[in-house]
Backbone as numpy.savetxt, mean C-alpha at the origin, in Angstrom:
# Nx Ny Nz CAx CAy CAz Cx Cy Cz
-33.33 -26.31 17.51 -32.47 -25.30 18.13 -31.24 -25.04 17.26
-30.43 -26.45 16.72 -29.82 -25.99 16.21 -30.09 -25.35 14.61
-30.70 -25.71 13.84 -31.11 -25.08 12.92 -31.40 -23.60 12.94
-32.07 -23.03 14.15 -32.30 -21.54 14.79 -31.34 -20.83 15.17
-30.19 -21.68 15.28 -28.91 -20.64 15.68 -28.48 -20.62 14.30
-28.52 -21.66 13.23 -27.68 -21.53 12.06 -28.23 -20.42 11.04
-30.03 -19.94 11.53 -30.24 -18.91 10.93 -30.31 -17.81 11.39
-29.83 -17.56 12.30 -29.35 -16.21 13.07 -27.76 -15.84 12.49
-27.26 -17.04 12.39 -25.62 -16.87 11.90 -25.28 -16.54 10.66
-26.18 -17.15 9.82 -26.64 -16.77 8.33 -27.07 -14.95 8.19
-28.29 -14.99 8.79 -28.73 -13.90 8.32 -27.34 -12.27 9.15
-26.90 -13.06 10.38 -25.57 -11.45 11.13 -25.07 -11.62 9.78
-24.25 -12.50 9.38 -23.53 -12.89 8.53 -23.38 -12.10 7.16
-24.44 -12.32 6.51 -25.43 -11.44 5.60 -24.81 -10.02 5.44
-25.78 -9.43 7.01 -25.86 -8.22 7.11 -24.69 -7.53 7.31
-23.80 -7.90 8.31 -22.26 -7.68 8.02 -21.37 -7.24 6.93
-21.67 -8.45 6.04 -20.91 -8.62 4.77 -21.77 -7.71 3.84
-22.82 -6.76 3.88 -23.64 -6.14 3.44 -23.11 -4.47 3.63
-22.79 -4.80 5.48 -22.41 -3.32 5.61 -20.62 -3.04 5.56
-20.33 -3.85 5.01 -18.61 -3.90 5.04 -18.44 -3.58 3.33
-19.29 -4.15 3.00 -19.28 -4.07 1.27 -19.82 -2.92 0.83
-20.55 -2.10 1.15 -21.59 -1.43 0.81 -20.77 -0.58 -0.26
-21.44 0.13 -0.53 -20.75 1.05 -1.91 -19.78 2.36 -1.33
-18.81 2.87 -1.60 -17.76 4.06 -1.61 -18.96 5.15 -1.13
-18.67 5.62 -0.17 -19.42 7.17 0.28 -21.24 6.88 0.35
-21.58 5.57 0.59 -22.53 5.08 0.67 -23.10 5.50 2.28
-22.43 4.74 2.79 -22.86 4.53 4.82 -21.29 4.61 5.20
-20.49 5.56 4.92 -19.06 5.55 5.47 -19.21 6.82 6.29
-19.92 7.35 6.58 -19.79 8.53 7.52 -18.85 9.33 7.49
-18.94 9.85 6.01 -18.18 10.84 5.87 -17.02 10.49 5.56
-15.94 9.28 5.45 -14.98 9.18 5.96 -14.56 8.87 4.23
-13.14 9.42 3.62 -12.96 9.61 2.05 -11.65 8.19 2.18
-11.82 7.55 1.40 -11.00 5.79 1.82 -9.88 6.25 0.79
-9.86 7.20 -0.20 -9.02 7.00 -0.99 -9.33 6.19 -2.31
-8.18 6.10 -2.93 -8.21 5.06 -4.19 -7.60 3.63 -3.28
-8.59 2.40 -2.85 -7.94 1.81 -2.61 -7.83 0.42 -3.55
-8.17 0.61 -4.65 -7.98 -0.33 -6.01 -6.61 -0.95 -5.74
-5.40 0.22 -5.30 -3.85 0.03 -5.69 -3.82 0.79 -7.22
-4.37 1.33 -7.87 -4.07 1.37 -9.69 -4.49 2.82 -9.30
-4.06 3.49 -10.24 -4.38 5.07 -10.95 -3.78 6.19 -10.44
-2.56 6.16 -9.53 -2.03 6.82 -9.02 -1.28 7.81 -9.95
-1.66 9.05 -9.99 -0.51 10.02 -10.45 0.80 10.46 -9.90
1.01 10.65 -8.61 2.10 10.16 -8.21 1.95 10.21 -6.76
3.03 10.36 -5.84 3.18 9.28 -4.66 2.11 10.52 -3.51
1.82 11.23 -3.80 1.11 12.14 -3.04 -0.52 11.62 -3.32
-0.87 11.10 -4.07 -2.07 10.38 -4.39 -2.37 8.87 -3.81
-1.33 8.10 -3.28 -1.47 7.41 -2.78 -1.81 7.23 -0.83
-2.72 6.43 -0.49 -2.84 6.58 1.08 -1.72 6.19 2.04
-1.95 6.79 2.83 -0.54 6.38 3.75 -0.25 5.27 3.93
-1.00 4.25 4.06 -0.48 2.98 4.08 0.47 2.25 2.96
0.54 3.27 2.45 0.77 2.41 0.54 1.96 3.11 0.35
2.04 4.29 1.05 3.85 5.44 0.73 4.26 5.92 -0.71
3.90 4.75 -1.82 4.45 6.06 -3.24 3.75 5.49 -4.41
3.74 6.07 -5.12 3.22 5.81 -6.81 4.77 4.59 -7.80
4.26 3.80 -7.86 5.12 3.34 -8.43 4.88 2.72 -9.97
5.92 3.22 -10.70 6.07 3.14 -12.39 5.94 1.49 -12.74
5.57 0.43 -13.26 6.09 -0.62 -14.17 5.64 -0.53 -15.62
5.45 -2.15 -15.68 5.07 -2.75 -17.15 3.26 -2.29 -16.94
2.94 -2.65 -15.78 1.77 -3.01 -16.07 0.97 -1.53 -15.23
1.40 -0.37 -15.53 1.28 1.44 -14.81 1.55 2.05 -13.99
0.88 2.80 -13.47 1.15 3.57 -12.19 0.16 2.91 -10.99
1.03 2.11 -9.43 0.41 1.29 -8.68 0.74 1.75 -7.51
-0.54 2.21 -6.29 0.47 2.80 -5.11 0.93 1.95 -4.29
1.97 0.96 -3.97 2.48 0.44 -3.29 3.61 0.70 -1.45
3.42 -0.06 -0.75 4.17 0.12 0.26 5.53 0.71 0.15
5.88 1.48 1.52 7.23 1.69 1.25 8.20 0.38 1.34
9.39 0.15 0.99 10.20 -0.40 1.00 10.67 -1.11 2.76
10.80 -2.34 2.92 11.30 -2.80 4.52 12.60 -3.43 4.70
13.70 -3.12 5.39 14.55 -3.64 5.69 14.85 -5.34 4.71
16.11 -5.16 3.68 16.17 -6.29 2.87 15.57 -6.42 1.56
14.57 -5.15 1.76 14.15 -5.44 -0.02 14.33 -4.35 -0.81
14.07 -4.62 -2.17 14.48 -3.56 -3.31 14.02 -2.43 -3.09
15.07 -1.44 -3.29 14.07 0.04 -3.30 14.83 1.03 -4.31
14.16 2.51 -4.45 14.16 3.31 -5.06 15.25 4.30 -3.99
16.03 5.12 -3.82 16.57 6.19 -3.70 15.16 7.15 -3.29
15.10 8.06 -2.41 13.91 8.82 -1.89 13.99 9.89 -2.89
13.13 10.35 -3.26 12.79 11.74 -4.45 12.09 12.61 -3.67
12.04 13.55 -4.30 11.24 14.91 -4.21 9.51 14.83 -3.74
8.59 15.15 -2.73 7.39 15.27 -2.86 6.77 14.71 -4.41
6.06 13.65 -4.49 4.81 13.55 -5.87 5.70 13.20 -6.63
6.75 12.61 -6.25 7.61 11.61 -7.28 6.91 10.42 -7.97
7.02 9.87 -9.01 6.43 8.67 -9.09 7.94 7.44 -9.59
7.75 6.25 -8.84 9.32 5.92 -8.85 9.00 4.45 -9.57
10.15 3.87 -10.09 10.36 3.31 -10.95 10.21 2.03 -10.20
9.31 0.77 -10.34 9.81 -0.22 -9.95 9.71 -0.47 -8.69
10.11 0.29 -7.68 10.32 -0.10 -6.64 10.12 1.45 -5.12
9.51 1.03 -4.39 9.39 2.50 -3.40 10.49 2.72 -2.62
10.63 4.08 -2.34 12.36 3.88 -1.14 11.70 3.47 0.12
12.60 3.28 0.92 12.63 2.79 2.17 11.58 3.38 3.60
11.21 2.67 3.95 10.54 3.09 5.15 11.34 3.83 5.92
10.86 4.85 6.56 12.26 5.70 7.66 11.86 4.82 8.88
13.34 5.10 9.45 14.52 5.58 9.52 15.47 5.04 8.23
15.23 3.93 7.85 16.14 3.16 6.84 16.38 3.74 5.42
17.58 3.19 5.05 18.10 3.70 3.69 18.34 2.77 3.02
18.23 3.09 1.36 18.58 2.69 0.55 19.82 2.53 -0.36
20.70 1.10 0.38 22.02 0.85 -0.28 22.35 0.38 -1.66
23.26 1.35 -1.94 23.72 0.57 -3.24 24.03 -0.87 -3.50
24.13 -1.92 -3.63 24.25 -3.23 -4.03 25.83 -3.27 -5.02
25.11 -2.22 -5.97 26.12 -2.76 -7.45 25.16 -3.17 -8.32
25.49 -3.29 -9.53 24.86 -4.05 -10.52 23.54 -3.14 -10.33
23.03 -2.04 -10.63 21.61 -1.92 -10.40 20.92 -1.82 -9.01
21.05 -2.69 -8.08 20.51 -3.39 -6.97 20.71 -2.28 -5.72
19.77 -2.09 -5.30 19.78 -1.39 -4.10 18.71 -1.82 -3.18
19.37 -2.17 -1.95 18.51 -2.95 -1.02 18.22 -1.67 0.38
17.33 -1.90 1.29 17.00 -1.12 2.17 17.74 -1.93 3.64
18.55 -0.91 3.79 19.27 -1.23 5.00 18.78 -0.69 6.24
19.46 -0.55 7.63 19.60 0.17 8.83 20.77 1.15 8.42
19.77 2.66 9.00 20.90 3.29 8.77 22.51 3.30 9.27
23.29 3.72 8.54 24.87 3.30 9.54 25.60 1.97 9.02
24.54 1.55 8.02 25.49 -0.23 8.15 25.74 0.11 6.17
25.66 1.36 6.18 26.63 0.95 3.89 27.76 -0.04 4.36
27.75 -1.09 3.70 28.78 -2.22 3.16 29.21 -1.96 1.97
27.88 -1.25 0.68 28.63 -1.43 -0.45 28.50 -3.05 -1.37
């Protein structure tokens, strides 16, 4: 018996991981996923909503999250910006100056400076 459940669990198992994997526009019903590598973004309009902008480094163009309360960000740009380093802020929140370079993502209303 137990051996008979362990190959029922095996083979869902399998098939699952079969239909979760399957190939891009394979058995997705229609549905277009995007680039979801993270890499090849031309700029932030190419990236999926979950991801918010195209962002510049060392290592190319990567679509990454927007920015959350406390961490580094970019200043918001124009539509299909591609930004340096770092994405601006999730709304409602903004992106404070620090000094030195540094601009962190605040609540709006609270610039310290």
């Amino acid at each position: 018996l137990k051996a008979r459940f362990l190959t029922v669990v095996v083979l869902f198992t399998a098939h699952a991981v079969n239909r979760c994997a399957g190939s891009k526009g394979g058995d997705d019903d229609g549905i277009d996923w995007g680039d979801t590598s993270g890499h090849g973004c031309e700029s932030s309009q190419h990236c999926l909503d979950t991801h918010g902008c195209c962002v510049k480094s060392s290592g190319g163009q990567t679509c990454m999250p927007l920015a959350g309360i406390g961490q580094r960000c970019s200043e918001l740009s124009g539509d299909g910006h591609v930004y340096t380093d770092h994405c601006p802020c999730t709304p409602p929140h903004t992106c404070g100056d620090k000094g030195d370079g540094i601009k962190i993502c605040e609540a709006p209303g609270s610039k310290r400076g």
